[in-house]
Backbone as CSV, one residue per row, in Angstrom:
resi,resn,N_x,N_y,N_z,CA_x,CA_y,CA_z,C_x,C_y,C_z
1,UNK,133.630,-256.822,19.169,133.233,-257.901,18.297,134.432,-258.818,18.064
2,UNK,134.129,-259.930,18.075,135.021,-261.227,18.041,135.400,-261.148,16.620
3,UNK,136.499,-261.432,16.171,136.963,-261.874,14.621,137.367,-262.948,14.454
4,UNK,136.592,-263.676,13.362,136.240,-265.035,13.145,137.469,-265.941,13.181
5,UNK,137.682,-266.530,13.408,138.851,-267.565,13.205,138.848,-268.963,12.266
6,UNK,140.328,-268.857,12.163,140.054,-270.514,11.466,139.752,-271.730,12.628
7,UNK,139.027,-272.534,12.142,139.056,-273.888,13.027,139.775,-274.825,12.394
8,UNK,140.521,-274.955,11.467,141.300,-275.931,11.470,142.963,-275.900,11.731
9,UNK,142.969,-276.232,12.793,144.281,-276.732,13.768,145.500,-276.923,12.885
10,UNK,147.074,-276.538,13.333,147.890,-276.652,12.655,148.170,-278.256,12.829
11,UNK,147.764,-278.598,13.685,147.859,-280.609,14.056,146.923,-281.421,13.216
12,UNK,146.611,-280.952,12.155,145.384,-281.494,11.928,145.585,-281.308,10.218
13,UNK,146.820,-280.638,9.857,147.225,-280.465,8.488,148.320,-281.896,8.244
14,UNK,147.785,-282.548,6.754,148.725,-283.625,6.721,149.986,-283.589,5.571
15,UNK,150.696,-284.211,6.569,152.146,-283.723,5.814,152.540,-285.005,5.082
16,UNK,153.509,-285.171,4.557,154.560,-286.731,4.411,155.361,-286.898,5.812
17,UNK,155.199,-287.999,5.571,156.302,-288.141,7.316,157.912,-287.883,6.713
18,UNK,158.077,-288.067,5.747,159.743,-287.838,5.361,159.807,-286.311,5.871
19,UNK,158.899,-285.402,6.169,158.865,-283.915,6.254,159.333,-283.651,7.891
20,UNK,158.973,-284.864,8.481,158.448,-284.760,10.147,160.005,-284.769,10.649
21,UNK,160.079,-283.959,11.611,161.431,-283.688,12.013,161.472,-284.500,12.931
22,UNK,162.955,-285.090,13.253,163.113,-286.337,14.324,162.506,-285.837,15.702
23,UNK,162.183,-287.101,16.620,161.877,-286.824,18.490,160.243,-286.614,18.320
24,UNK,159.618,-285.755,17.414,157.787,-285.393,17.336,157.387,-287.044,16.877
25,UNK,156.285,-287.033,17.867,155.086,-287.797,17.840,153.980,-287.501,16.931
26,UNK,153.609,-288.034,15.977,152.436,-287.520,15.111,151.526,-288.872,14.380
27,UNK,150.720,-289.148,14.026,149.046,-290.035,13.962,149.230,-290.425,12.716
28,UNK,149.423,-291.293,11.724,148.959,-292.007,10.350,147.600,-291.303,9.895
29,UNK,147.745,-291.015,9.403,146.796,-290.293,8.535,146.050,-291.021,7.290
30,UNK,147.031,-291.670,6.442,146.670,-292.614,5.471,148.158,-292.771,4.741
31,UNK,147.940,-293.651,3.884,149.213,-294.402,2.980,148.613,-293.764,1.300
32,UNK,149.394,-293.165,0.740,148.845,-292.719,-0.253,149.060,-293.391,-1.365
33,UNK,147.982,-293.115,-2.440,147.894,-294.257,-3.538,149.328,-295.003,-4.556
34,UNK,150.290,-294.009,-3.891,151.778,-294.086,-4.934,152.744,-295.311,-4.014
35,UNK,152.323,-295.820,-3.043,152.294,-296.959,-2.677,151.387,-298.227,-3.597
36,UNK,152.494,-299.055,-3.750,152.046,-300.030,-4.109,150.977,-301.215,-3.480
37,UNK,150.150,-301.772,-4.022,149.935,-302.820,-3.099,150.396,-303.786,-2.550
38,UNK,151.394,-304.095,-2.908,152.506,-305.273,-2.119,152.847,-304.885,-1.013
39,UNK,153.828,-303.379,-1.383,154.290,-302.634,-0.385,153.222,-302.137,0.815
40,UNK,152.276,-301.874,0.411,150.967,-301.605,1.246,150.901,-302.521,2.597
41,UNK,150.334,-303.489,1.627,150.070,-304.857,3.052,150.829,-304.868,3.652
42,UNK,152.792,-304.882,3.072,153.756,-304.683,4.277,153.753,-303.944,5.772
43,UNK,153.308,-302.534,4.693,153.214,-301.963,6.074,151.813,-302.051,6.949
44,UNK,151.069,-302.620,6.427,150.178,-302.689,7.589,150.682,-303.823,8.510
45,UNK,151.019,-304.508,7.553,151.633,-306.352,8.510,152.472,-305.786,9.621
46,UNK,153.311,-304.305,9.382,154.248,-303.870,10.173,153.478,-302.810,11.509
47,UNK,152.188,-302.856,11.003,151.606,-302.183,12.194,151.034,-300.564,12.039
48,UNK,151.852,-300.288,10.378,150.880,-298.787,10.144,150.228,-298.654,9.279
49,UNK,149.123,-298.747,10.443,147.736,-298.263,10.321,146.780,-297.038,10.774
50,UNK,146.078,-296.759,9.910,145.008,-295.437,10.336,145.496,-294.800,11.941
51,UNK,145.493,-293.996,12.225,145.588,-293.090,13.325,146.411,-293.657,14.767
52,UNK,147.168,-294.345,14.105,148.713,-295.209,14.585,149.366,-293.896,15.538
53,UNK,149.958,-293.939,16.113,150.764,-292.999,16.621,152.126,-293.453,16.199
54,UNK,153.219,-292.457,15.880,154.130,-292.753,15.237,155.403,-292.189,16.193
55,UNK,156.396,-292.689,16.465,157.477,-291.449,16.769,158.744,-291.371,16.279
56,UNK,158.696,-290.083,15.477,160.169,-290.357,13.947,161.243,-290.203,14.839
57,UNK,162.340,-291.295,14.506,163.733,-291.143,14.969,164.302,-290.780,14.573
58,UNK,164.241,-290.865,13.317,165.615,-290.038,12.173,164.810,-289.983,10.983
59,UNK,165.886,-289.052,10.060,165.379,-288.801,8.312,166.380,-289.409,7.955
60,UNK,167.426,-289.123,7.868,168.694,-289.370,7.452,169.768,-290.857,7.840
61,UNK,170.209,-292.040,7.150,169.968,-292.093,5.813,168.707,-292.482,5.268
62,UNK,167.808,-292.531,6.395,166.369,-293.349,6.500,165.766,-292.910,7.278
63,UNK,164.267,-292.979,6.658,163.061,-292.171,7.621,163.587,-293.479,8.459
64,UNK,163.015,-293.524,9.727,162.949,-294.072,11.205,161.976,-294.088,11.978
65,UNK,160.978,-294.554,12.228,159.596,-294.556,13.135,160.036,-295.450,13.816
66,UNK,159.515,-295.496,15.085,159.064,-296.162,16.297,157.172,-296.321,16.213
67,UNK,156.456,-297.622,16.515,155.100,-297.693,16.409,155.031,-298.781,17.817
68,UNK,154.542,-298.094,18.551,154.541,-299.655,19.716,156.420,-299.834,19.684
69,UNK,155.922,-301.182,19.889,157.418,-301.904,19.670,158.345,-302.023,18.632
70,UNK,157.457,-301.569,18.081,158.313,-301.933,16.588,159.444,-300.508,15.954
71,UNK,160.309,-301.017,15.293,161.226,-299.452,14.994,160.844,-300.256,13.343
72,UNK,161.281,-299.442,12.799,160.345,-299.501,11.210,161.666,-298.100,10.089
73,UNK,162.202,-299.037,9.196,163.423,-298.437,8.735,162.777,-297.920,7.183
74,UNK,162.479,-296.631,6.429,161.603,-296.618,5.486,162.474,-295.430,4.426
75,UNK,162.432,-295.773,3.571,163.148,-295.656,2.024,161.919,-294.156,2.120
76,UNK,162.854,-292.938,1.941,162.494,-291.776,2.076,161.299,-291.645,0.499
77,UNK,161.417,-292.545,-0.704,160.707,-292.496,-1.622,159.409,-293.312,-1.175
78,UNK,159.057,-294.234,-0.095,157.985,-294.566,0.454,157.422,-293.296,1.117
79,UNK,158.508,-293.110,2.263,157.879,-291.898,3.461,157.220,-290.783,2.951
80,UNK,157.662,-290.371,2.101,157.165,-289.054,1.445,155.447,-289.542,0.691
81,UNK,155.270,-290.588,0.908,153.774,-290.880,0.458,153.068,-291.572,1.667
82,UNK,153.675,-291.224,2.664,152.769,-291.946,3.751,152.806,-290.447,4.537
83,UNK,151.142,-290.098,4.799,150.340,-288.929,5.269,150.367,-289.677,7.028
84,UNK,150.630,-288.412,7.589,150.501,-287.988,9.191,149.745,-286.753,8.970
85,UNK,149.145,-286.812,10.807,148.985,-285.390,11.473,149.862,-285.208,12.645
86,UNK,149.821,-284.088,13.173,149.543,-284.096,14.418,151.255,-284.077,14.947
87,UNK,152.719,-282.926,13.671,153.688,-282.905,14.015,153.684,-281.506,13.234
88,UNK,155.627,-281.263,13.614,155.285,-280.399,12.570,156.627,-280.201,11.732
89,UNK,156.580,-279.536,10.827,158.329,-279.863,10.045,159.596,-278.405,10.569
Protein backbone atom coordinates (compact mmCIF):
# COMPACT_ATOMS: atom_id res chain seq x y z
CA UNK A 1 0.00 0.00 0.00
CA UNK A 2 1.11 3.43 -1.14
CA UNK A 3 1.47 6.17 1.74
CA UNK A 4 -0.17 9.24 0.99
CA UNK A 5 1.92 12.13 0.25
CA UNK A 6 1.97 15.76 0.34
CA UNK A 7 1.23 17.51 -3.01
CA UNK A 8 2.42 20.63 -2.29
CA UNK A 9 5.93 21.16 -3.77
CA UNK A 10 8.80 22.74 -1.90
CA UNK A 11 8.81 25.36 -5.18
CA UNK A 12 5.61 26.31 -4.62
CA UNK A 13 6.09 27.63 -0.84
CA UNK A 14 6.37 31.54 -0.76
CA UNK A 15 9.13 33.11 0.80
CA UNK A 16 10.40 37.01 0.91
CA UNK A 17 12.94 37.37 -1.71
CA UNK A 18 15.36 39.11 0.91
CA UNK A 19 15.40 35.17 2.11
CA UNK A 20 16.43 33.93 -1.55
CA UNK A 21 20.01 33.11 -1.67
CA UNK A 22 22.11 34.76 -4.51
CA UNK A 23 22.54 32.84 -8.42
CA UNK A 24 18.54 30.91 -7.79
CA UNK A 25 15.97 31.82 -10.21
CA UNK A 26 12.52 32.03 -8.59
CA UNK A 27 8.66 33.58 -9.94
CA UNK A 28 6.93 36.86 -8.17
CA UNK A 29 4.47 35.61 -6.35
CA UNK A 30 2.87 38.92 -5.22
CA UNK A 31 3.99 42.35 -3.54
CA UNK A 32 2.61 42.35 -0.15
CA UNK A 33 0.27 44.85 1.37
CA UNK A 34 3.30 46.57 3.60
CA UNK A 35 4.28 48.07 0.37
CA UNK A 36 3.11 51.20 -0.23
CA UNK A 37 1.22 52.38 -3.11
CA UNK A 38 3.63 54.76 -4.56
CA UNK A 39 6.27 52.33 -4.03
CA UNK A 40 4.00 49.67 -5.64
CA UNK A 41 3.47 51.25 -9.08
CA UNK A 42 7.33 51.69 -9.00
CA UNK A 43 7.88 48.43 -9.08
CA UNK A 44 5.61 47.38 -11.48
CA UNK A 45 6.83 50.44 -13.83
CA UNK A 46 10.18 48.43 -13.11
CA UNK A 47 8.77 45.26 -14.49
CA UNK A 48 7.74 43.18 -11.20
CA UNK A 49 5.01 41.68 -11.88
CA UNK A 50 2.88 38.47 -11.07
CA UNK A 51 4.87 35.32 -12.01
CA UNK A 52 7.94 37.47 -13.35
CA UNK A 53 10.89 35.34 -13.22
CA UNK A 54 13.45 36.83 -11.10
CA UNK A 55 17.27 36.09 -10.73
CA UNK A 56 18.77 37.34 -7.18
CA UNK A 57 22.32 38.63 -7.49
CA UNK A 58 23.09 39.60 -4.16
CA UNK A 59 21.53 40.30 -0.48
CA UNK A 60 24.15 42.21 0.77
CA UNK A 61 24.33 45.63 0.92
CA UNK A 62 21.15 45.22 -1.26
CA UNK A 63 18.72 42.69 -2.38
CA UNK A 64 19.77 42.56 -6.30
CA UNK A 65 17.39 41.01 -8.98
CA UNK A 66 17.93 40.71 -12.51
CA UNK A 67 14.17 40.68 -14.48
CA UNK A 68 14.69 40.59 -18.32
CA UNK A 69 17.01 43.38 -18.76
CA UNK A 70 16.63 45.11 -16.09
CA UNK A 71 18.98 44.71 -12.70
CA UNK A 72 16.70 46.24 -9.95
CA UNK A 73 18.68 47.47 -6.59
CA UNK A 74 15.99 46.91 -3.49
CA UNK A 75 16.18 48.20 0.19
CA UNK A 76 16.09 44.76 2.10
CA UNK A 77 12.93 46.52 4.18
CA UNK A 78 10.99 46.41 0.68
CA UNK A 79 12.40 42.77 -0.28
CA UNK A 80 11.33 41.13 2.69
CA UNK A 81 7.62 42.04 1.58
CA UNK A 82 7.85 41.07 -1.88
CA UNK A 83 6.60 37.11 -2.08
CA UNK A 84 8.40 34.56 -4.64
CA UNK A 85 8.23 30.87 -5.44
CA UNK A 86 10.05 28.60 -6.93
CA UNK A 87 13.82 29.10 -4.87
CA UNK A 88 15.04 28.20 -1.93
CA UNK A 89 16.90 29.89 1.17
Amino acid sequence: MNAPHDTHDVHDVRLPLAFITPGLEVRLAGLGDEIDARQREQLIAYGLTENRPLRVLQQKPMTVVLTEEVELALEHSVARFIWVVGGAI
